[in-house]
C-alpha positions as CSV (number, residue, x, y, z in Angstrom):
1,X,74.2,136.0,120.3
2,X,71.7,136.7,123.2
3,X,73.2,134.5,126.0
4,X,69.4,134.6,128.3
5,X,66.5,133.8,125.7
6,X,62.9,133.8,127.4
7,X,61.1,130.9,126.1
8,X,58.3,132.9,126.0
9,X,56.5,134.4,123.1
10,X,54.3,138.4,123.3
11,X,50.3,137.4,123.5
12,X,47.9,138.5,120.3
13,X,45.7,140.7,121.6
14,X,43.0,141.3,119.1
15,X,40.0,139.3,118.3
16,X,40.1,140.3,114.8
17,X,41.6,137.4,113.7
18,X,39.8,135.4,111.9
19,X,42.2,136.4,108.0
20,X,45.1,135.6,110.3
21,X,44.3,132.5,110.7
22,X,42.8,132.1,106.9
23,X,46.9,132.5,106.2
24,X,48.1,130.5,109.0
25,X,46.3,127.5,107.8
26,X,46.6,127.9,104.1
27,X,50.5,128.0,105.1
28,X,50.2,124.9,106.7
29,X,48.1,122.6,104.2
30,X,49.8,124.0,101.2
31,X,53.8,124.2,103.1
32,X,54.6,121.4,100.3
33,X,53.5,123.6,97.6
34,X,55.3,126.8,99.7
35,X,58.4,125.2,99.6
36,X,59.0,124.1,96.7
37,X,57.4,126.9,94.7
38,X,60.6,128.9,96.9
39,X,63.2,126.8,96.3
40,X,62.3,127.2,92.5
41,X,62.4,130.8,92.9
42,X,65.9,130.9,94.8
43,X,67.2,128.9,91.7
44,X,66.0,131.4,89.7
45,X,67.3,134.2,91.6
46,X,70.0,133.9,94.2
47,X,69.5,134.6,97.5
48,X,71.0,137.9,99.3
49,X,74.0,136.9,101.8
50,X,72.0,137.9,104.4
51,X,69.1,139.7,105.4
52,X,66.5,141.2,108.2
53,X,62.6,141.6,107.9
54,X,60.9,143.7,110.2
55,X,57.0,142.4,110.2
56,X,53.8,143.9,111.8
57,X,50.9,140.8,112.9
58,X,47.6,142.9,113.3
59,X,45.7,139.9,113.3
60,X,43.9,140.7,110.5
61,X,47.1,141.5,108.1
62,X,50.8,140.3,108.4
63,X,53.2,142.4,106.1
64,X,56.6,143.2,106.0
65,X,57.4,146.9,106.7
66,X,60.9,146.5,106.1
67,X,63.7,144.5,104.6
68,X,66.8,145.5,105.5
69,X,70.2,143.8,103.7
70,X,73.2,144.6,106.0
71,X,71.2,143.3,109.1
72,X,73.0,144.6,112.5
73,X,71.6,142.4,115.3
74,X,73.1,138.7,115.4
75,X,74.0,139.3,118.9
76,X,69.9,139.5,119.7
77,X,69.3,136.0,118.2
78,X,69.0,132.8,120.5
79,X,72.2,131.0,121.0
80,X,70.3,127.6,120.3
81,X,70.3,128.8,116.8
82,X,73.9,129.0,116.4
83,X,74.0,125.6,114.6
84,X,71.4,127.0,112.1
85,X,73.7,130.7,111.2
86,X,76.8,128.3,111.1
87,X,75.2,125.9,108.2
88,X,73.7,128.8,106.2
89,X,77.0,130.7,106.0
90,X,79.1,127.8,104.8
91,X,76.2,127.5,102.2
92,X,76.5,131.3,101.2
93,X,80.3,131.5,101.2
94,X,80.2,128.3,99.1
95,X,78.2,129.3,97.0
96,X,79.9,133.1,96.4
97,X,83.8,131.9,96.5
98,X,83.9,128.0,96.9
99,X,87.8,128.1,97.9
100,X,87.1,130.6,100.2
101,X,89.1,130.6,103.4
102,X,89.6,134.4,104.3
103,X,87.2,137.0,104.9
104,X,87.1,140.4,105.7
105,X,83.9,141.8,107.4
106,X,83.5,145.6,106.8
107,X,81.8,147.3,109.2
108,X,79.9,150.5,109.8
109,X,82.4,153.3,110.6
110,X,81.1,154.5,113.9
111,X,82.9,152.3,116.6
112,X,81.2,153.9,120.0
113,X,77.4,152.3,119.4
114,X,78.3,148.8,121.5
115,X,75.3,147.7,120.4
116,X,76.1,147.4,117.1
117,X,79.4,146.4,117.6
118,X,78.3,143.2,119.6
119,X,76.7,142.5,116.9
120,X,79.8,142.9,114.6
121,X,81.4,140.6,116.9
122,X,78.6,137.7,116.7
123,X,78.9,137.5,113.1
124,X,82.6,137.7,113.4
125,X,82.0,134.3,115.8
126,X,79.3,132.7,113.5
127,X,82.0,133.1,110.3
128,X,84.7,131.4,112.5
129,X,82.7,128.3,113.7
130,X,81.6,128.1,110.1
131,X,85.8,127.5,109.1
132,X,86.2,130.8,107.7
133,X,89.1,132.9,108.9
134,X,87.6,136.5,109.1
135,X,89.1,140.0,110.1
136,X,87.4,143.3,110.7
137,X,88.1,145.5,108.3
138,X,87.4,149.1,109.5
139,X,86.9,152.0,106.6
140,X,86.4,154.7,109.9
141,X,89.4,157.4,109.7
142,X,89.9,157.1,113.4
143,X,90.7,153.6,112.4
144,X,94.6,153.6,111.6
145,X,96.3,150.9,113.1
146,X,95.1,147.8,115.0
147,X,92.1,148.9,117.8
148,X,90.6,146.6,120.5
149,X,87.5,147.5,121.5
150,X,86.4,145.9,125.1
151,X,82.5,144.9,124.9
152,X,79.9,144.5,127.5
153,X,79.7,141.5,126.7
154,X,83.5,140.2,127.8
155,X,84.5,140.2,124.5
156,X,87.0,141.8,122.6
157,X,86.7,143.2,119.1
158,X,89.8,144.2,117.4
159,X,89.4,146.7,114.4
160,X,91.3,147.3,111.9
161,X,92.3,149.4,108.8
162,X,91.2,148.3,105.2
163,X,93.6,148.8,103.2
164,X,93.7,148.5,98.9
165,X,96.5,147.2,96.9
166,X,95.9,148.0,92.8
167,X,92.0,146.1,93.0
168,X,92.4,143.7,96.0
169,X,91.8,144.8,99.6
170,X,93.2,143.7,102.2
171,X,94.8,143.9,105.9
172,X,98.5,144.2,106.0
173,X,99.3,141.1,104.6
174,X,96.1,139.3,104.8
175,X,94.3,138.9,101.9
176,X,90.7,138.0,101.9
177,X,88.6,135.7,99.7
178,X,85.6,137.5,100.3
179,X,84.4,140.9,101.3
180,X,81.3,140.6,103.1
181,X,79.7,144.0,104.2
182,X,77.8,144.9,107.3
183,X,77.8,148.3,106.5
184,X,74.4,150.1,104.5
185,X,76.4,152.9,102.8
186,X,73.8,155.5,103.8
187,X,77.1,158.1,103.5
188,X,77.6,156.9,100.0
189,X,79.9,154.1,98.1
190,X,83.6,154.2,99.3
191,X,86.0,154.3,96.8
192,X,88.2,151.4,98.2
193,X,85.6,149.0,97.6
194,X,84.8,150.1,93.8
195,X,85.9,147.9,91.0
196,X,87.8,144.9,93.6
197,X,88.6,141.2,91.9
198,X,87.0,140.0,95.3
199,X,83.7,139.4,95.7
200,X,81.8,142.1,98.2
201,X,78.9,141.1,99.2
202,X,75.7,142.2,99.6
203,X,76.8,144.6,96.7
204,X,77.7,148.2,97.0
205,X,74.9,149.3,94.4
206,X,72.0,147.9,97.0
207,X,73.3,149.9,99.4
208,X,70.8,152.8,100.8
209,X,72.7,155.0,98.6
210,X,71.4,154.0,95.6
211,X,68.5,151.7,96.9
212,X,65.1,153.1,98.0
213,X,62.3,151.5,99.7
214,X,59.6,152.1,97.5
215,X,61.8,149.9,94.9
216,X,61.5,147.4,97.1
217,X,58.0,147.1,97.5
218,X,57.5,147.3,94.3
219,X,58.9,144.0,93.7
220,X,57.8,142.7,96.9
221,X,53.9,143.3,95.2
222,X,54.5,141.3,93.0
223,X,56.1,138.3,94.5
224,X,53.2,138.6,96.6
225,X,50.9,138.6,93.7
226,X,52.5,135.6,92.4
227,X,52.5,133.6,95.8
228,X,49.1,134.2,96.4
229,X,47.7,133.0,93.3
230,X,49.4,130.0,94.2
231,X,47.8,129.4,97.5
232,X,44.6,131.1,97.0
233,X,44.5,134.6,99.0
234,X,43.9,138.1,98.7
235,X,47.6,139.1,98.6
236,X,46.5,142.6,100.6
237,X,46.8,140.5,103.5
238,X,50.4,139.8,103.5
239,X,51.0,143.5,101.3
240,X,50.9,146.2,102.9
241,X,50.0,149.2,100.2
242,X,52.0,152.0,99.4
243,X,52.5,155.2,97.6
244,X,55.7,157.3,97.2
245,X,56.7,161.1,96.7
246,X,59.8,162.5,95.3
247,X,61.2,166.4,95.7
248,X,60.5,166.7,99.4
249,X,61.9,169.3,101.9
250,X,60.1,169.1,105.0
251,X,62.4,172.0,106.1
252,X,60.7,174.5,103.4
253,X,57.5,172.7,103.1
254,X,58.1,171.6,99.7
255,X,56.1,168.9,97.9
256,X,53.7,169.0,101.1
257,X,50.5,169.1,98.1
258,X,52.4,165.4,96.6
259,X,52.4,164.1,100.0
260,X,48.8,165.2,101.2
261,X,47.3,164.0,97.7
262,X,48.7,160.7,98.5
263,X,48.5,160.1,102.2
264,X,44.6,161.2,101.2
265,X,44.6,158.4,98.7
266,X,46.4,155.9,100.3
267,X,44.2,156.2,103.3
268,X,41.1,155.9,100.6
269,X,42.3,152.7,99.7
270,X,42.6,151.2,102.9
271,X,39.5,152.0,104.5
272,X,38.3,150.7,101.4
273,X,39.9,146.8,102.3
274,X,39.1,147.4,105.8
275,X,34.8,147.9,104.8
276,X,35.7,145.0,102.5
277,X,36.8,142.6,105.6
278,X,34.3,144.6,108.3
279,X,37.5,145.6,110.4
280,X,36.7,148.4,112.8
281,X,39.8,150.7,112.8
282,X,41.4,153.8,112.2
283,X,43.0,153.4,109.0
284,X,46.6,154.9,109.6
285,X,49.7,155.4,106.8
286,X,53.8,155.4,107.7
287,X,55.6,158.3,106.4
288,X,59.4,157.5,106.2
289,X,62.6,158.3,104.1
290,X,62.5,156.1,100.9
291,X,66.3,155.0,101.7
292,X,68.1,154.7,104.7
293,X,67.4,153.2,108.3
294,X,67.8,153.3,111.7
295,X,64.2,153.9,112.6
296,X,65.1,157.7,111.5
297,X,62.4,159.9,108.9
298,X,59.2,158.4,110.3
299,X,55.7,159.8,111.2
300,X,52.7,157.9,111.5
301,X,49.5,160.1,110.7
302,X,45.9,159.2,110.4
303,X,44.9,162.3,108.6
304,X,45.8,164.8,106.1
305,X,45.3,167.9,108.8
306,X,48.1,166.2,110.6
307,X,50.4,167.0,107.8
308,X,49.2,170.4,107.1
309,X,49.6,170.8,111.3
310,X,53.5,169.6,111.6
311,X,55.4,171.9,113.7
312,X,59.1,172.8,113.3
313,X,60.6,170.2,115.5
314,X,58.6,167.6,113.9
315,X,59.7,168.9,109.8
316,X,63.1,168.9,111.4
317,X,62.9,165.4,112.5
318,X,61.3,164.3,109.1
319,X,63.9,166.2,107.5
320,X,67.1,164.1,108.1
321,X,68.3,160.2,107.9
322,X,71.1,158.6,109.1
323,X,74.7,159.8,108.9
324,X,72.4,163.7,108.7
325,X,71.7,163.2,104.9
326,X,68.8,165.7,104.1
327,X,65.3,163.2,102.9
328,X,64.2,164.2,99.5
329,X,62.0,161.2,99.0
330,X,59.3,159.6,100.9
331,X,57.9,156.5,101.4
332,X,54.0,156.6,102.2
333,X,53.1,153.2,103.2
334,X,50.2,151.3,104.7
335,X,50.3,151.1,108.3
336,X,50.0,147.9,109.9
337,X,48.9,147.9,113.3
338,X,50.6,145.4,115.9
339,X,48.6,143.5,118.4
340,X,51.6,141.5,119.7
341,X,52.1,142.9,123.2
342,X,54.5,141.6,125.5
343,X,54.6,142.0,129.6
344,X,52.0,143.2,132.5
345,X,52.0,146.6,130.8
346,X,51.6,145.4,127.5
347,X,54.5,146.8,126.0
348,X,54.2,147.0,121.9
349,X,56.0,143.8,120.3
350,X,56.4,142.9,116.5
351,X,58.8,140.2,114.9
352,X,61.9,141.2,113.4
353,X,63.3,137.6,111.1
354,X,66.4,137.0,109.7
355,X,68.2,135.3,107.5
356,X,71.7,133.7,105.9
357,X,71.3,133.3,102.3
358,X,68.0,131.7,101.5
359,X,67.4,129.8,104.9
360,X,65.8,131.4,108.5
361,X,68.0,131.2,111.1
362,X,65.6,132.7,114.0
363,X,64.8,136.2,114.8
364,X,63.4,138.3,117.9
365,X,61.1,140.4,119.1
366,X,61.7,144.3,119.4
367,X,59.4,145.1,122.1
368,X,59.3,149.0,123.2
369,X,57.6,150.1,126.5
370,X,56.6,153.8,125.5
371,X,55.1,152.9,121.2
372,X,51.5,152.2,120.8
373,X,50.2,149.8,117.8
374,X,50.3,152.1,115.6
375,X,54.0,153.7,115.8
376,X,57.3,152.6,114.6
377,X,59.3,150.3,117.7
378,X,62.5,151.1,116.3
379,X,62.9,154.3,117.3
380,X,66.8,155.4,118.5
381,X,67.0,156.6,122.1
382,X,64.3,155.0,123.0
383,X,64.4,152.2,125.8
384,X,63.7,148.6,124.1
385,X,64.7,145.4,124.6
386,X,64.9,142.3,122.4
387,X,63.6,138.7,122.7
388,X,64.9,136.2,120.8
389,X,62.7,133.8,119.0
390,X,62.0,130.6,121.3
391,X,61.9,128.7,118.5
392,X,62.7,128.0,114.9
393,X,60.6,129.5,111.6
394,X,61.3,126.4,109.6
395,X,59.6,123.8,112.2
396,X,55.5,123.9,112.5
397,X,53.5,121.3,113.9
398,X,50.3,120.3,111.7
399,X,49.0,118.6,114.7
400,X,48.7,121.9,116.7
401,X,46.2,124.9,116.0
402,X,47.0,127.4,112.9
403,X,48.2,130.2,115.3
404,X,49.8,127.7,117.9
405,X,53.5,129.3,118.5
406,X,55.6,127.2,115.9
407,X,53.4,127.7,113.2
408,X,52.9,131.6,114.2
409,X,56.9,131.5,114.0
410,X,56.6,128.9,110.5
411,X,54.0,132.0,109.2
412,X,56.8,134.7,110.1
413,X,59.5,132.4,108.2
414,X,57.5,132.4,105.4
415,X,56.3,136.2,105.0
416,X,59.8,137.1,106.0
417,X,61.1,134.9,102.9
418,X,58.8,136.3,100.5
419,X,60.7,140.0,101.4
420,X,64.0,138.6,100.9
421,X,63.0,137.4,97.6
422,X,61.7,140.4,96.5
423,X,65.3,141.6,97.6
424,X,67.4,139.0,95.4
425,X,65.0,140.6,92.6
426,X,66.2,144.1,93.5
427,X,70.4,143.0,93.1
428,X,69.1,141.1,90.0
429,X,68.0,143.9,88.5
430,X,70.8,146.0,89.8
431,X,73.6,144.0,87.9
């Protein structure tokens, strides 16, 4: 958990507004409706474990441009939140093995990013105060006996190596209730965790392996459909539209005709909602690998020519995910400009929320120095630093204005929730 929280929260710059705060305040008069049109929903379909949204607030629109299930930055979130992660879990763990007492938390298998692994080691702390036993399990084959990793944090995190006894996992002879996984599968399903008595959760089928991103949206349109009917607005607002292309090799130039036909379109269709709400932009669309994440397969281009004009280094860059998997399959998506900017040099900001099974525990803000509104912040090698939320998503104050900062941060909560749901949908439909 982030141990030095600014209370402080990045400054909307635009003047265009005036939608925002249509949504803001429809939140707020109708948050009785809200919530309990939700918590009929998550009786209907189970929450995820856990989960991340990134969002993008352009003032005039704020979407979700991505959901992502095996969320890898605990150690961002403020510490005053602990309370809040340690409630949630014993609700999730409940819920998934009631006489749970062991866990096993399965990481990713590289073990030198320390970033990542402080964040392994904040949800290995959050698990513990929640009264859960809980052991890294690592599936890395550096991993063979017992590793202790010193962090920059002070902290140490010992690894060690999953083991699989007929269909039970397990670490020598600890034997876990649960298997909870913090690790996306971008490299594909390992066979140690196929066909175990234990729970794993999230699931191995939602993994980026077999999950894509255009799925996702899919079902996030319509749960944003059905949630605006209910509250009476244009769901484009809090949608961001999308179009996808399969059969790509950026390397060969294959499929560039799908994917200028529908970056064309796409951008058609926006300018389109833009004249409709007299916004004076540059419509702009994300191009980025259907599965994986990482911040890796992504272009922002405002034109067709732009696609037509990509050089070598940039196909190259297009052409490869995490873990080097070659990208087949694209995601052409809306881009949402962000007008959060954070700083005297008004460093791009946007809102990144998370969550432990149905309930917001607090987020932060990815803020990066050297990214303009219209590019993706979470871009590897790149200097950025994170802000935790100064306060809660679950706590606005009717007595303030519509954007005031807890209800910007109850608006976030609620956005963010409306992505996990269309998640819980996805793994509905996947068993």
């Amino acid at each position: 958990m982030a141990t030095n929280p600014t209370p402080a929260v990045p400054h909307l710059t635009t003047a265009l507004n005036g939608p925002l705060q249509q949504i803001e305040t429809q939140l707020l008069e109708q948050q009785p409706q809200i919530e309990a049109w939700l918590r009929q929903q998550w009786r209907l379909t189970p929450a995820p474990f856990y989960g991340s949204v990134d969002l993008r607030n352009a003032g005039f629109k704020l979407a979700p441009v991505d959901t992502n299930l095996f969320p890898a930055g605990f150690n961002n979130l403020n510490p005053d939140f602990l309370p809040l992660c340690i409630h949630a879990v014993q609700t999730a763990i409940e819920r998934l093995c009631p006489t749970a007492a062991d866990v096993v938390l399965v990481p990713e298998r590289h073990t030198r990013n320390t970033f990542y692994l402080e964040n392994v080691a904040a949800l290995q702390e959050i698990i513990t105060k929640a009264g859960f036993r809980v052991r890294i399990g690592s599936i890395a084959e550096e991993i063979t006996e017992a590793t202790t990793l010193a962090l920059p944090s002070g902290r140490d995190l010992v690894l060690e190596p999953l083991q699989r006894t007929g269909r039970r996992v397990h670490i020598g002879d600890y034997q876990p209730c649960l298997v909870l996984l913090n690790n996306d599968l971008s490299g594909g399903r390992p066979e140690i965790l196929e066909g175990l008595d234990q729970p794993v959760t999230p699931p191995p089928g939602i993994g980026w392996s077999n999950r894509s991103k255009s799925g996702h949206f899919g079902h996030y349109r319509n749960v944003a459909t059905e949630f605006c009917e209910l509250i009476g607005i244009d769901p484009w607002l809090i949608d961001p539209l999308f179009r996808n292309c399969g059969k790509i090799d950026f390397k060969k130039r294959e499929g560039e005709d799908c994917l200028s036909r529908n970056v064309s379109a796409l951008l058609a269709d926006i300018r389109a909602k833009y004249e409709e709400y007299g916004i004076d932009r540059e419509p702009f669309v994300i191009i980025k690998a259907d599965s994986g994440t990482y911040g890796m397969g992504i272009m922002s281009v405002s034109s067709v020519e732009e696609i037509h004009q990509l050089n070598r280094k940039q196909r190259n860059k297009m052409a490869s995910a995490k873990e080097g998997l070659a990208v087949s399959r694209v995601l052409i998506q809306e881009g949402v400009y962000t007008y959060e900017t954070w700083g005297e040099q008004f460093a791009s900001a946007e809102p990144v929320v998370y969550m432990i099974d149905h309930f917001v525990v607090g987020g932060f803000y990815r803020v990066h120095q050297a990214r303009s509104a219209t590019e993706n912040l979470n871009a590897p090698g790149m200097q950025f630093q994170s802000l935790a939320f100064a306060g809660s998503c679950t706590n606005p104050d009717l007595h303030q204005a519509p954007d005031a900062q807890p209800n910007r941060f109850y608006a976030y909560g609620v956005i963010a929730r409306l992505a996990l749901l269309a998640a819980a949908r996805e793994i509905a439909e996947l068993k």
